[in-house]
Backbone as XML, in Angstrom:
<?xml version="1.0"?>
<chain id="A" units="angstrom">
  <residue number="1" name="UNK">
    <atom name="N" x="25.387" y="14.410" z="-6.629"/>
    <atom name="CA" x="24.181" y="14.201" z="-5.867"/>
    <atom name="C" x="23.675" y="12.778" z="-6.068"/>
  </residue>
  <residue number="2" name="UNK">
    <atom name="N" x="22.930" y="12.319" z="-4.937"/>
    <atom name="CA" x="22.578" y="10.818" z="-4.919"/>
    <atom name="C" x="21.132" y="11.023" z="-5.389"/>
  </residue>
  <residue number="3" name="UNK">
    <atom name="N" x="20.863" y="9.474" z="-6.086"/>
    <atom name="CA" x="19.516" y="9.332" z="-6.609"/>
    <atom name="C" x="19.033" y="7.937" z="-5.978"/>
  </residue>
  <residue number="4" name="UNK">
    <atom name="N" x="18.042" y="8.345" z="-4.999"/>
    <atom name="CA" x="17.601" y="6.651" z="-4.505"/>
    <atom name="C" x="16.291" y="5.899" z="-5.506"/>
  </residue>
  <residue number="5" name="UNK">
    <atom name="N" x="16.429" y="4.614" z="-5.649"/>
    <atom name="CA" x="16.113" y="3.746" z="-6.051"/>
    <atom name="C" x="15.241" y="2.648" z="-5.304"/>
  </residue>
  <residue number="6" name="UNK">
    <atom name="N" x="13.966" y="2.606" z="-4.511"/>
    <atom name="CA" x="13.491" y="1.392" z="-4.277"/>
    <atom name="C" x="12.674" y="0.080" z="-4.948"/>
  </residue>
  <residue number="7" name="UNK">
    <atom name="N" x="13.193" y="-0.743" z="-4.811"/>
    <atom name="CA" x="12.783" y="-2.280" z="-5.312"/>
    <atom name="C" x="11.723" y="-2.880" z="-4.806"/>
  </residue>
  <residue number="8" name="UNK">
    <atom name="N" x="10.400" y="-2.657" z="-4.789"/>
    <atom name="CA" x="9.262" y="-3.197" z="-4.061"/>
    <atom name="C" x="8.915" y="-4.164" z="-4.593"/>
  </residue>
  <residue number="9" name="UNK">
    <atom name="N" x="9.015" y="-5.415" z="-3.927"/>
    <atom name="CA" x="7.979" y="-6.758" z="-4.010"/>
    <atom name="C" x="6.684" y="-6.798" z="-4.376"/>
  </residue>
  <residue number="10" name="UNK">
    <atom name="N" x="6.597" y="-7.698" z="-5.132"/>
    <atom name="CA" x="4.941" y="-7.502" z="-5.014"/>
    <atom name="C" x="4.267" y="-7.912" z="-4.012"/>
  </residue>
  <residue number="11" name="UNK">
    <atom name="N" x="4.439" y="-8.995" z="-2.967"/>
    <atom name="CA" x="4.019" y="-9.299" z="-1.565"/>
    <atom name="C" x="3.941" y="-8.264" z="-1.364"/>
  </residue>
  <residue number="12" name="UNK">
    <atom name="N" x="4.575" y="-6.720" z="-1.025"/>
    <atom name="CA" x="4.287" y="-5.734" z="-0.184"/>
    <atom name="C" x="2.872" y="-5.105" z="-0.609"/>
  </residue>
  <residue number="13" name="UNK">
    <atom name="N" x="2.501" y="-5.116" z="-2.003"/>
    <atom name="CA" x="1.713" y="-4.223" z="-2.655"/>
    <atom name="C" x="0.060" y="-5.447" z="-2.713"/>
  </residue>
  <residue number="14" name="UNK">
    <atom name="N" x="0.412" y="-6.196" z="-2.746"/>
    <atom name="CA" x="-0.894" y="-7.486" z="-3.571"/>
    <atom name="C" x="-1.927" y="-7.290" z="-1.998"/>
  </residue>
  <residue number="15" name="UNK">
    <atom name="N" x="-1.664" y="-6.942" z="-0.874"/>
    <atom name="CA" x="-3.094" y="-7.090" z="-0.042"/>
    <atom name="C" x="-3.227" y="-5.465" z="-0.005"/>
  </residue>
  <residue number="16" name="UNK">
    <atom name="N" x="-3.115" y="-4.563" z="-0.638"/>
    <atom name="CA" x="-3.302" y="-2.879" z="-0.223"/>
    <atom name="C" x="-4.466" y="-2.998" z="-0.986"/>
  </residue>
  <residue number="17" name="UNK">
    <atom name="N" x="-5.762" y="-2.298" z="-0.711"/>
    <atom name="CA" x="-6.657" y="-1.829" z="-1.637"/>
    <atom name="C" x="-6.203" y="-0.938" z="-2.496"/>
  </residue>
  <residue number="18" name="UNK">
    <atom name="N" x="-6.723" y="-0.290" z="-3.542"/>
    <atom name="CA" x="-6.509" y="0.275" z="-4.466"/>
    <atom name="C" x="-5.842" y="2.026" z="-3.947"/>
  </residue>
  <residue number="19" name="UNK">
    <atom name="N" x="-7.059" y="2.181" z="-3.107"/>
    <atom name="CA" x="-6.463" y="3.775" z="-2.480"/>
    <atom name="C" x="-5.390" y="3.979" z="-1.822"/>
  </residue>
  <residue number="20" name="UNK">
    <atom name="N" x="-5.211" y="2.593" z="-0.640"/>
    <atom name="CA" x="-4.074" y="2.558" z="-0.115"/>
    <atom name="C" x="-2.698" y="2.495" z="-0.892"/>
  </residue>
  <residue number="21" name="UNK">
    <atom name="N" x="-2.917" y="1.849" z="-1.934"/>
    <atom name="CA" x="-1.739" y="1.706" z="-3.013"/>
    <atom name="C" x="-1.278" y="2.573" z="-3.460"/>
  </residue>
  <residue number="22" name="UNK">
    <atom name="N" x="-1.972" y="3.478" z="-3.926"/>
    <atom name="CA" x="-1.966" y="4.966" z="-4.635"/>
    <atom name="C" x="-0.668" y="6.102" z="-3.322"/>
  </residue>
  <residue number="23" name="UNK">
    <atom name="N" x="-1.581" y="6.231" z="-2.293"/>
    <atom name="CA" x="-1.178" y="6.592" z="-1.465"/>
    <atom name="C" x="0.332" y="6.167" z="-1.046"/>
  </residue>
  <residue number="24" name="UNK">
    <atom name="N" x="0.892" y="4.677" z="-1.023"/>
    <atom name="CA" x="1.762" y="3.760" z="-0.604"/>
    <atom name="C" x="2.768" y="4.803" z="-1.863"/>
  </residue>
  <residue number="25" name="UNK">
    <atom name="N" x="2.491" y="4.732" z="-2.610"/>
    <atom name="CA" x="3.701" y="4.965" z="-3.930"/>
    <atom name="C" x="3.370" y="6.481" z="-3.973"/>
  </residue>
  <residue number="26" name="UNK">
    <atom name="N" x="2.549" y="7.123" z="-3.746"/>
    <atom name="CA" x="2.592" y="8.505" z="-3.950"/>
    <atom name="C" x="3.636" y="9.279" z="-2.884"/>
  </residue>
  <residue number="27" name="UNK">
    <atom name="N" x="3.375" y="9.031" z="-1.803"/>
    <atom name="CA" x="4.181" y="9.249" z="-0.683"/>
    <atom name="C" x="5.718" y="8.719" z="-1.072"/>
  </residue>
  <residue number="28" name="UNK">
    <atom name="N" x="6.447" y="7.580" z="-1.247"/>
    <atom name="CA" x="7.612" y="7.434" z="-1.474"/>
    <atom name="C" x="8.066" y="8.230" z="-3.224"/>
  </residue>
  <residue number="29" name="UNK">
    <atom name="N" x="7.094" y="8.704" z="-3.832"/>
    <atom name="CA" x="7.375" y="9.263" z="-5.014"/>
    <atom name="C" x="8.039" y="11.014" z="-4.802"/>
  </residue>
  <residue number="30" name="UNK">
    <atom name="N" x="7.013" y="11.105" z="-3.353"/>
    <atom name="CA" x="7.031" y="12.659" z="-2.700"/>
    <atom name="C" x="8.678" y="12.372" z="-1.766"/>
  </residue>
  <residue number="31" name="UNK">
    <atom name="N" x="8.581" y="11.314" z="-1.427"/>
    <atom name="CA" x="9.970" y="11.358" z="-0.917"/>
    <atom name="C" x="11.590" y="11.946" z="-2.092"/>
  </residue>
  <residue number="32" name="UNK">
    <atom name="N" x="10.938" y="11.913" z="-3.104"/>
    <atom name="CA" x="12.197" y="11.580" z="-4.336"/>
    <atom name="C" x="12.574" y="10.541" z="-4.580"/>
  </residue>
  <residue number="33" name="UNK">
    <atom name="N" x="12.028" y="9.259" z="-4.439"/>
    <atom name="CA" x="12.611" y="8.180" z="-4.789"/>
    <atom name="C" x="11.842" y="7.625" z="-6.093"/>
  </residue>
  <residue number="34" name="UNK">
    <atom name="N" x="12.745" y="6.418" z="-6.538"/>
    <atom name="CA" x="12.458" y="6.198" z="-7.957"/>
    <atom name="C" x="12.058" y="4.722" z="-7.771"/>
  </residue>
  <residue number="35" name="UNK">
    <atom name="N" x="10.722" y="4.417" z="-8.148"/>
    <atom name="CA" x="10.357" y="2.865" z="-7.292"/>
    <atom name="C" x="10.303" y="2.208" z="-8.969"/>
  </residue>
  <residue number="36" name="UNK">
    <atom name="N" x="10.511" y="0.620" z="-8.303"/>
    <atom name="CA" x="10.569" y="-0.174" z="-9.422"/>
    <atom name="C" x="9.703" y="-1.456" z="-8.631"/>
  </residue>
  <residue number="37" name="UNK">
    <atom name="N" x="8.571" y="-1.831" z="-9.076"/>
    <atom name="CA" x="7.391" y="-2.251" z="-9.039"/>
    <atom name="C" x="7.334" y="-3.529" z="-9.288"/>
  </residue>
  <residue number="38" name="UNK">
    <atom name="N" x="7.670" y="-4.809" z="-8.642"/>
    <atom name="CA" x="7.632" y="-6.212" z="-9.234"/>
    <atom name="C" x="6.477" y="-6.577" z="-9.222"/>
  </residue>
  <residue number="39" name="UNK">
    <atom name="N" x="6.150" y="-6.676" z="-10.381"/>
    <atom name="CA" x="4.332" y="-6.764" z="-10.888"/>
    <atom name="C" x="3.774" y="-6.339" z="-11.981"/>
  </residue>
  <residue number="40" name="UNK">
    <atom name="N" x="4.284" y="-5.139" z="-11.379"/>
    <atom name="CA" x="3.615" y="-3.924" z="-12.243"/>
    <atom name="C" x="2.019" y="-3.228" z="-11.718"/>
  </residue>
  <residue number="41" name="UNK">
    <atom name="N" x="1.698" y="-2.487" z="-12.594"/>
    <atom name="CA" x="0.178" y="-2.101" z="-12.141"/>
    <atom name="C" x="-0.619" y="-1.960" z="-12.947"/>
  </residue>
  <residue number="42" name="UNK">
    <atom name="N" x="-1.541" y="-2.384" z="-12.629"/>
    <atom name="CA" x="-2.534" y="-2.812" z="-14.022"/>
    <atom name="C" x="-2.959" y="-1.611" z="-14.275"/>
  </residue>
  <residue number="43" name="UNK">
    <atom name="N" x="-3.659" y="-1.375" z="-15.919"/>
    <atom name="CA" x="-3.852" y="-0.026" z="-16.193"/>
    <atom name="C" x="-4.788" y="1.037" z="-15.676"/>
  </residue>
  <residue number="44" name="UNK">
    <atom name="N" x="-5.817" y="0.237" z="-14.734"/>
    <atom name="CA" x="-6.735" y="0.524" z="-14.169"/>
    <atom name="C" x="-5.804" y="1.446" z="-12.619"/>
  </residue>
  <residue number="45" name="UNK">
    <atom name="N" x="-5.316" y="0.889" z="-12.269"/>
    <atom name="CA" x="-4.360" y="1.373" z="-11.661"/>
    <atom name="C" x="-3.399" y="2.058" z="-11.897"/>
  </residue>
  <residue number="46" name="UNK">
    <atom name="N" x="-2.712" y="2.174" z="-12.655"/>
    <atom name="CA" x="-1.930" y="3.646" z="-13.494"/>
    <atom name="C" x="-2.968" y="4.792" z="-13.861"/>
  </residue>
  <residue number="47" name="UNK">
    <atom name="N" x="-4.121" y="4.401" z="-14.033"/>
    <atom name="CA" x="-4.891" y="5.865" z="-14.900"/>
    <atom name="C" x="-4.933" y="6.167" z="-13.343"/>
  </residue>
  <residue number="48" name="UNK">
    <atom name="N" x="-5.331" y="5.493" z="-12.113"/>
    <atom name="CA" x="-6.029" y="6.165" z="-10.848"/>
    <atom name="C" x="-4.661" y="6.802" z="-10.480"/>
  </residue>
  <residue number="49" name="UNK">
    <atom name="N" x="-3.760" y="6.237" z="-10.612"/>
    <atom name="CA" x="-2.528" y="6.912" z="-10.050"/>
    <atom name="C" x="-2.283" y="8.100" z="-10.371"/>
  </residue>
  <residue number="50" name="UNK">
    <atom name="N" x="-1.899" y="8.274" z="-11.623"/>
    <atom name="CA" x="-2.356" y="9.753" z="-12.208"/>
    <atom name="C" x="-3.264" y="10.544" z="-12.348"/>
  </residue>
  <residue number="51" name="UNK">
    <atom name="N" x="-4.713" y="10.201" z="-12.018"/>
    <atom name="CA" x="-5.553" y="11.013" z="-11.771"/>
    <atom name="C" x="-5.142" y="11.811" z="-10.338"/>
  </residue>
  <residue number="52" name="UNK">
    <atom name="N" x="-4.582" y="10.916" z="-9.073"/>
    <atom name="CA" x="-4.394" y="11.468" z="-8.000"/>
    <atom name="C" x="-3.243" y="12.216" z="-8.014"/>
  </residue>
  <residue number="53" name="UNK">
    <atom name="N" x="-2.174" y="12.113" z="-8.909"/>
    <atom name="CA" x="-0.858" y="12.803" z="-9.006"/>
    <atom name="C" x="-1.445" y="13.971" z="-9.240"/>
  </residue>
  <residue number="54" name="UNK">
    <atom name="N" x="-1.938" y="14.199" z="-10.325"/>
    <atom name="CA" x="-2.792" y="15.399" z="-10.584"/>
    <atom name="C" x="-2.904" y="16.463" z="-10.003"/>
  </residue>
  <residue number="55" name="UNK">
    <atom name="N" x="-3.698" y="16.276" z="-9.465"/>
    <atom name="CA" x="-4.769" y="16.737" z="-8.309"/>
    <atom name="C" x="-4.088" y="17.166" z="-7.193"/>
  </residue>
  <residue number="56" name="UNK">
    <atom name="N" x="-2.594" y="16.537" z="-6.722"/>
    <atom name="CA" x="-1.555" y="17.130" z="-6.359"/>
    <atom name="C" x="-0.398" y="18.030" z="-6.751"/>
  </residue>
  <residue number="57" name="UNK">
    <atom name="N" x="-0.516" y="17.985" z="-7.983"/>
    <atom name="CA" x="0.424" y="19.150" z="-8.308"/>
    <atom name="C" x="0.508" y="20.223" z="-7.743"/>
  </residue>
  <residue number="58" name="UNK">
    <atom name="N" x="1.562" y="21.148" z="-7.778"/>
    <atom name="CA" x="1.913" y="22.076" z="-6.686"/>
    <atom name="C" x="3.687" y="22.858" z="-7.669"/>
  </residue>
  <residue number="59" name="UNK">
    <atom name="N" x="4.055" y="23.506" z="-6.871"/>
    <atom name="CA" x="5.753" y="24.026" z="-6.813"/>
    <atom name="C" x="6.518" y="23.012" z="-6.851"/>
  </residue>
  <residue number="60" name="UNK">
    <atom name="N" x="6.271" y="22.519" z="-5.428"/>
    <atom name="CA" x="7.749" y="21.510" z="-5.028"/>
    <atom name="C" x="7.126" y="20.024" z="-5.119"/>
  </residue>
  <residue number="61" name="UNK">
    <atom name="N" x="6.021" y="19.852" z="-6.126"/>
    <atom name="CA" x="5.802" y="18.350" z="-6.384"/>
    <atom name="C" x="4.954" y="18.616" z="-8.003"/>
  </residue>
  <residue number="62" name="UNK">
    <atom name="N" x="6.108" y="18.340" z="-8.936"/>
    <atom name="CA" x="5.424" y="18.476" z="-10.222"/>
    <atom name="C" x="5.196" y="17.655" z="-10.932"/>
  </residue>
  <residue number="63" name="UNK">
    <atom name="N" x="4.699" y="15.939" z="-10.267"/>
    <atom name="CA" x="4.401" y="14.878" z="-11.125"/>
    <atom name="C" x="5.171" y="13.940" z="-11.602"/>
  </residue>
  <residue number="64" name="UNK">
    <atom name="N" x="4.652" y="12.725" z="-11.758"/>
    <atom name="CA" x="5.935" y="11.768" z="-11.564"/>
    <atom name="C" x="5.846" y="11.446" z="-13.571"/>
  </residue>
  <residue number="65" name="UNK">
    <atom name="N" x="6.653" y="10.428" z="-13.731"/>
    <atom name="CA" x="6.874" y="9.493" z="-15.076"/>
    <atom name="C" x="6.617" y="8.503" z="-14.542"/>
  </residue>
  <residue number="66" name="UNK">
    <atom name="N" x="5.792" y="7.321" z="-15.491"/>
    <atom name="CA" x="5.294" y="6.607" z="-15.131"/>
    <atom name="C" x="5.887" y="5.534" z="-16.381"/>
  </residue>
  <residue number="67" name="UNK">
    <atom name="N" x="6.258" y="4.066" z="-16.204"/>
    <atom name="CA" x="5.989" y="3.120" z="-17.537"/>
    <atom name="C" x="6.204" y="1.599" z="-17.115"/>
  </residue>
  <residue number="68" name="UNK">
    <atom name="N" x="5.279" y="1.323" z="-17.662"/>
    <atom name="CA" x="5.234" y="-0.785" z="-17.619"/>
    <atom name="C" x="5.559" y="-1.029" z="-18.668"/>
  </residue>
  <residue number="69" name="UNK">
    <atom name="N" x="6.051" y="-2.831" z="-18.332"/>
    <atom name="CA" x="6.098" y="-3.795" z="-19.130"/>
    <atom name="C" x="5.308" y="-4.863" z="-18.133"/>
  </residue>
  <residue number="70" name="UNK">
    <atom name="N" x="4.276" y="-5.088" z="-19.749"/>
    <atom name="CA" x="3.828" y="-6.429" z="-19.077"/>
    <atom name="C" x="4.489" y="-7.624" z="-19.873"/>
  </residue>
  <residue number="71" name="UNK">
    <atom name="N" x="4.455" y="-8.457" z="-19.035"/>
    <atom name="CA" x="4.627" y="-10.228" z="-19.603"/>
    <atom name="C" x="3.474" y="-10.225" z="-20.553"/>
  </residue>
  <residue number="72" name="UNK">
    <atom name="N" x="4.755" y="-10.954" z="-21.234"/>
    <atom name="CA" x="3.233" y="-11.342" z="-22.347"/>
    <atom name="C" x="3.272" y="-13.146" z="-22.390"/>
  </residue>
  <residue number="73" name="UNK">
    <atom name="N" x="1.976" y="-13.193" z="-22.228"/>
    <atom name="CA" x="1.462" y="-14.491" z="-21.346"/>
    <atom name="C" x="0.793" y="-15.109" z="-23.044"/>
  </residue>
  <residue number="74" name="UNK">
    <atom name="N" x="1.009" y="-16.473" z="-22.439"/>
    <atom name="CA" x="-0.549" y="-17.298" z="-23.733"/>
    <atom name="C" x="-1.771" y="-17.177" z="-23.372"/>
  </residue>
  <residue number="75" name="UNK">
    <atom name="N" x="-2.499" y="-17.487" z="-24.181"/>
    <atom name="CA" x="-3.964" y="-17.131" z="-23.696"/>
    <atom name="C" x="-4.559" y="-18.560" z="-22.878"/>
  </residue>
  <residue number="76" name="UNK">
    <atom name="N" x="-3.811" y="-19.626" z="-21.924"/>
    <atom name="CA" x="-4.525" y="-20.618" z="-21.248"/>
    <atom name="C" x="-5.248" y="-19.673" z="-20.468"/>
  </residue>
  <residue number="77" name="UNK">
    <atom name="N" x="-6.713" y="-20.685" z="-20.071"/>
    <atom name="CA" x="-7.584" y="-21.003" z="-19.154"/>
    <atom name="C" x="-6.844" y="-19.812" z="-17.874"/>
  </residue>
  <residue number="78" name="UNK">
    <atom name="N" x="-5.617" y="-20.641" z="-17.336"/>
    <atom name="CA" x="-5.354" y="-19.783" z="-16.048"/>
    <atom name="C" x="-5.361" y="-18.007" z="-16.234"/>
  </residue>
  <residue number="79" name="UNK">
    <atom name="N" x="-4.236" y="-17.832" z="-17.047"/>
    <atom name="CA" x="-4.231" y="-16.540" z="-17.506"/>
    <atom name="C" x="-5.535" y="-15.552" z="-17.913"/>
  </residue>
  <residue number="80" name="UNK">
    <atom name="N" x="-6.041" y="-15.894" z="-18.221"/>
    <atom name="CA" x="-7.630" y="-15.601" z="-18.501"/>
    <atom name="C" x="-8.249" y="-15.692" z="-17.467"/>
  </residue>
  <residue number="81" name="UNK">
    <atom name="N" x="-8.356" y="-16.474" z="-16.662"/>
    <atom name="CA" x="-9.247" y="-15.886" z="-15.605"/>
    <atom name="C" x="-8.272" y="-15.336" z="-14.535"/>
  </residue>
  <residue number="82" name="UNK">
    <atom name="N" x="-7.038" y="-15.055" z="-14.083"/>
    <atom name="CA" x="-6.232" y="-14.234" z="-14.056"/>
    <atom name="C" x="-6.733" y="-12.543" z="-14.033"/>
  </residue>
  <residue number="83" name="UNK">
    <atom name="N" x="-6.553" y="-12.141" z="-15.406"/>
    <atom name="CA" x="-6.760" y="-11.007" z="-16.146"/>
    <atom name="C" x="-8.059" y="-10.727" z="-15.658"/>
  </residue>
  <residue number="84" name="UNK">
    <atom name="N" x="-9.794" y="-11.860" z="-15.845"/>
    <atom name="CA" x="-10.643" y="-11.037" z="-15.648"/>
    <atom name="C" x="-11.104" y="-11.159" z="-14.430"/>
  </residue>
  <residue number="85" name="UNK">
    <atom name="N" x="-10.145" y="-11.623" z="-13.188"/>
    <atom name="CA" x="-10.205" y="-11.222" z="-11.911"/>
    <atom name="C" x="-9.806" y="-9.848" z="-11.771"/>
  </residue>
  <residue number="86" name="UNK">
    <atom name="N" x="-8.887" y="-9.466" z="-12.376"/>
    <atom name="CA" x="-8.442" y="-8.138" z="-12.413"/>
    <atom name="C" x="-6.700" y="-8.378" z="-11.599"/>
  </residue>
  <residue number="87" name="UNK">
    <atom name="N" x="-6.588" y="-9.760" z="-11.741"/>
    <atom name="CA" x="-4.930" y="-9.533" z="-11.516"/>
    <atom name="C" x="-4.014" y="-9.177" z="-12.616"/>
  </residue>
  <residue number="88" name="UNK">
    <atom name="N" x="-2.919" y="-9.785" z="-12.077"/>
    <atom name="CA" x="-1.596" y="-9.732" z="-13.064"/>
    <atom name="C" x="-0.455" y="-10.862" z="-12.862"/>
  </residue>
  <residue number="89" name="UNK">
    <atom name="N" x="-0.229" y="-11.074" z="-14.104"/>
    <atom name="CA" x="0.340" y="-12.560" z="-14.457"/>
    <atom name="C" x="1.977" y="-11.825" z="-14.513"/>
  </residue>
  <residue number="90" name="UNK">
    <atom name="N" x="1.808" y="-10.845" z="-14.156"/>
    <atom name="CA" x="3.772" y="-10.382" z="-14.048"/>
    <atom name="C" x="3.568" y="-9.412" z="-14.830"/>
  </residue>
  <residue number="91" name="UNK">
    <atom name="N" x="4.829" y="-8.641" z="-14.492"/>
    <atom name="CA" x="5.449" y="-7.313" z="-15.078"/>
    <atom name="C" x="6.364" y="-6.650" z="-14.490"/>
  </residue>
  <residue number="92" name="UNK">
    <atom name="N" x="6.870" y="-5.308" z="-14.620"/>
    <atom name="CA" x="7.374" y="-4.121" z="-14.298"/>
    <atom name="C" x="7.017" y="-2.866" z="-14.427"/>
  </residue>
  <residue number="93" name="UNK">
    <atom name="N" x="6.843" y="-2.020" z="-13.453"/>
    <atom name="CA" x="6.698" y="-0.824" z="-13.661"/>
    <atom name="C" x="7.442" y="0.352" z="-12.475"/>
  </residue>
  <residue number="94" name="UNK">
    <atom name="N" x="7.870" y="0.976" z="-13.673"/>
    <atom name="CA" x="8.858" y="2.025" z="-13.194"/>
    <atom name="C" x="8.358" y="3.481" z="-12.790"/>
  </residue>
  <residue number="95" name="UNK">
    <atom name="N" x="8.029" y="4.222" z="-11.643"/>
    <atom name="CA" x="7.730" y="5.210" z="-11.035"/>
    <atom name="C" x="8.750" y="6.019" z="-10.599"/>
  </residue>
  <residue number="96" name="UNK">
    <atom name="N" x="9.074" y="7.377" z="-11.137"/>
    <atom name="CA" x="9.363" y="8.644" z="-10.238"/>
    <atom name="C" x="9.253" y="9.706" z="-10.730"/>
  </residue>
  <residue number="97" name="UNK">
    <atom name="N" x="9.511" y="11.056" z="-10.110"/>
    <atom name="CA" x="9.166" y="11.977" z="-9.389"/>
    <atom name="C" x="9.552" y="12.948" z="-10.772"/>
  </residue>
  <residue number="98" name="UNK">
    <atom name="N" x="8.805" y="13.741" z="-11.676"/>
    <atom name="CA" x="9.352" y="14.162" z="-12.660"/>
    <atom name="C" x="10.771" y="15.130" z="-12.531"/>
  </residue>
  <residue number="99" name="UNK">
    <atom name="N" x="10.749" y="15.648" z="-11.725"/>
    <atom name="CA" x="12.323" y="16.652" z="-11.212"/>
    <atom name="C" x="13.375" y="16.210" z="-11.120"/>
  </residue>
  <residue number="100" name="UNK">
    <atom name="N" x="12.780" y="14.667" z="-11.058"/>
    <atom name="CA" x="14.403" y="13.665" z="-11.187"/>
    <atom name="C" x="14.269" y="12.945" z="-12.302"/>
  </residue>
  <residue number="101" name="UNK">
    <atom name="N" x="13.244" y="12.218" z="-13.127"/>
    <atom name="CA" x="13.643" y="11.428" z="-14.029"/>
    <atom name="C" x="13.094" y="12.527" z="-15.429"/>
  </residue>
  <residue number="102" name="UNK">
    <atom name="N" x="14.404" y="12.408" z="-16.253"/>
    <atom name="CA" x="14.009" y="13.491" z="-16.953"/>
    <atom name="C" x="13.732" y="12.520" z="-18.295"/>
  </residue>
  <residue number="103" name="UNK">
    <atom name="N" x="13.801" y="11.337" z="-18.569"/>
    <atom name="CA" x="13.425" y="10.657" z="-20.181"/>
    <atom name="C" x="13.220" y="9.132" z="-19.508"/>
  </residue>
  <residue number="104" name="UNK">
    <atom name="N" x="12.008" y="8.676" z="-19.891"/>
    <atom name="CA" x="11.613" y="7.159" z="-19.845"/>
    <atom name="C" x="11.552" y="6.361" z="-21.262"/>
  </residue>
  <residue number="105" name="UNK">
    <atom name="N" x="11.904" y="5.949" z="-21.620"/>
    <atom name="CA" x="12.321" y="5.431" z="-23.128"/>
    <atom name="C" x="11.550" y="3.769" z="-22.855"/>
  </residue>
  <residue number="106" name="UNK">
    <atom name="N" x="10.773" y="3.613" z="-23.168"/>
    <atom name="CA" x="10.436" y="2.186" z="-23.196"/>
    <atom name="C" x="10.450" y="1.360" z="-24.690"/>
  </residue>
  <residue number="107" name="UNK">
    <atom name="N" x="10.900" y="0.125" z="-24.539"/>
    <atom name="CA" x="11.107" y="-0.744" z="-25.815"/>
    <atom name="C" x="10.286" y="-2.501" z="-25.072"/>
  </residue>
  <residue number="108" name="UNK">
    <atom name="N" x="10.502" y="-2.644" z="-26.189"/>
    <atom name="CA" x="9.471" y="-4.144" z="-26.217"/>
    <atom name="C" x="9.734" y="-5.117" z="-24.945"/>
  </residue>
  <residue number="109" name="UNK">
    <atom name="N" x="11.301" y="-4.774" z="-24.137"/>
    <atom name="CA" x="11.715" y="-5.805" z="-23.271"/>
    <atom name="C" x="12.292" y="-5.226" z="-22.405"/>
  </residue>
  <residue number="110" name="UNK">
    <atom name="N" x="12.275" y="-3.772" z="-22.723"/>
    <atom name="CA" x="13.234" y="-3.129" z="-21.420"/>
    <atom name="C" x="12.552" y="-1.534" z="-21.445"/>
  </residue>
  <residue number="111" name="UNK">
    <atom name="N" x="13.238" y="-0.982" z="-20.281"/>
    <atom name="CA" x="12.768" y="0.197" z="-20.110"/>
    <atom name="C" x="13.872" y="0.639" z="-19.418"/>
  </residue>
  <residue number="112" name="UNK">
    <atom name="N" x="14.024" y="2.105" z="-20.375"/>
    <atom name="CA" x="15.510" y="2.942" z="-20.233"/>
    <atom name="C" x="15.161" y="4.334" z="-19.436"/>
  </residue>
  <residue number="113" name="UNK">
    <atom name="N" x="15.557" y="4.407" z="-17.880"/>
    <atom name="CA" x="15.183" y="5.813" z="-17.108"/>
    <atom name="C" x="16.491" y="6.607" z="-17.333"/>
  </residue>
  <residue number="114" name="UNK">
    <atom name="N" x="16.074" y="8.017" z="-17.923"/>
    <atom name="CA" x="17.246" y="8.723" z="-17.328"/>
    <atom name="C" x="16.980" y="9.734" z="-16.080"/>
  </residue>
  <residue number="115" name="UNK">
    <atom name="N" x="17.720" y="9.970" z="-15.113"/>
    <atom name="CA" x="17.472" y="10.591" z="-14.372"/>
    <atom name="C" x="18.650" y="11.523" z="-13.604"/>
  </residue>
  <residue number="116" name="UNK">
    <atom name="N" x="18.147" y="12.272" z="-13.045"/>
    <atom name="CA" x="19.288" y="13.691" z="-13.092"/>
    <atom name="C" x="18.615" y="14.708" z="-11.453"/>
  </residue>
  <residue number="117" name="UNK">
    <atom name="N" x="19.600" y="14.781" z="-10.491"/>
    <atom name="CA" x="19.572" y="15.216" z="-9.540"/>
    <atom name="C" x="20.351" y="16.522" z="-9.285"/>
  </residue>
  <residue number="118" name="UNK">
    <atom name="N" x="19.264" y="18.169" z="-9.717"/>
    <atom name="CA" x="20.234" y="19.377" z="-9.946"/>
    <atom name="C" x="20.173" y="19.814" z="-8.309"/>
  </residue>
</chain>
């Protein structure tokens, strides 16, 4: 059995408001796909994500795995006001669908999905 994989830009994601975003990745999560996030999502945005996963649970949609890496940046001037705009100076974050990814293993520089299509 096949396991799809999408690679989203962050151009696609950086003008969505927050709800729309949620929505944007919840829907391709409901598809079965396993998204990989150039950016990442700030944590403010992971807790909302999962609050709405939630709230969807059901039979045939039982919640995704979720995990970032952020860059780890110096503390200049830019980066700092960066952060308390509420952006992001880079990362990764890895999203899917719990029925398919069955172990997310994260380490200091990488992040290990396993995933399994019965």
């Amino acid at each position: 059995m096949k396991i799809q994989m999408e690679f989203i830009s962050s151009d696609v994601l950086k003008d969505m408001l927050g709800g729309d975003k949620i929505e944007f990745i919840l829907k391709k999560i409901k598809g079965n796909k396993i998204l990989v996030l150039d950016g990442g999502l700030s944590p403010l945005e992971e807790t909302r994500l999962i609050e709405e996963t939630m709230s969807k649970i059901n039979k045939s949609f039982r919640g995704i795995e979720i995990s970032t890496l952020r860059d780890k940046v110096d503390g200049g001037i830019k980066n700092k006001l960066i952060k308390f705009l509420g952006g992001q100076t880079g990362g990764l974050t890895v999203i899917g669908p719990s029925k398919l990814v069955k172990k997310i293993k994260k380490e200091p520089q990488k992040i290990l999905l396993f995933a399994e299509k019965r």
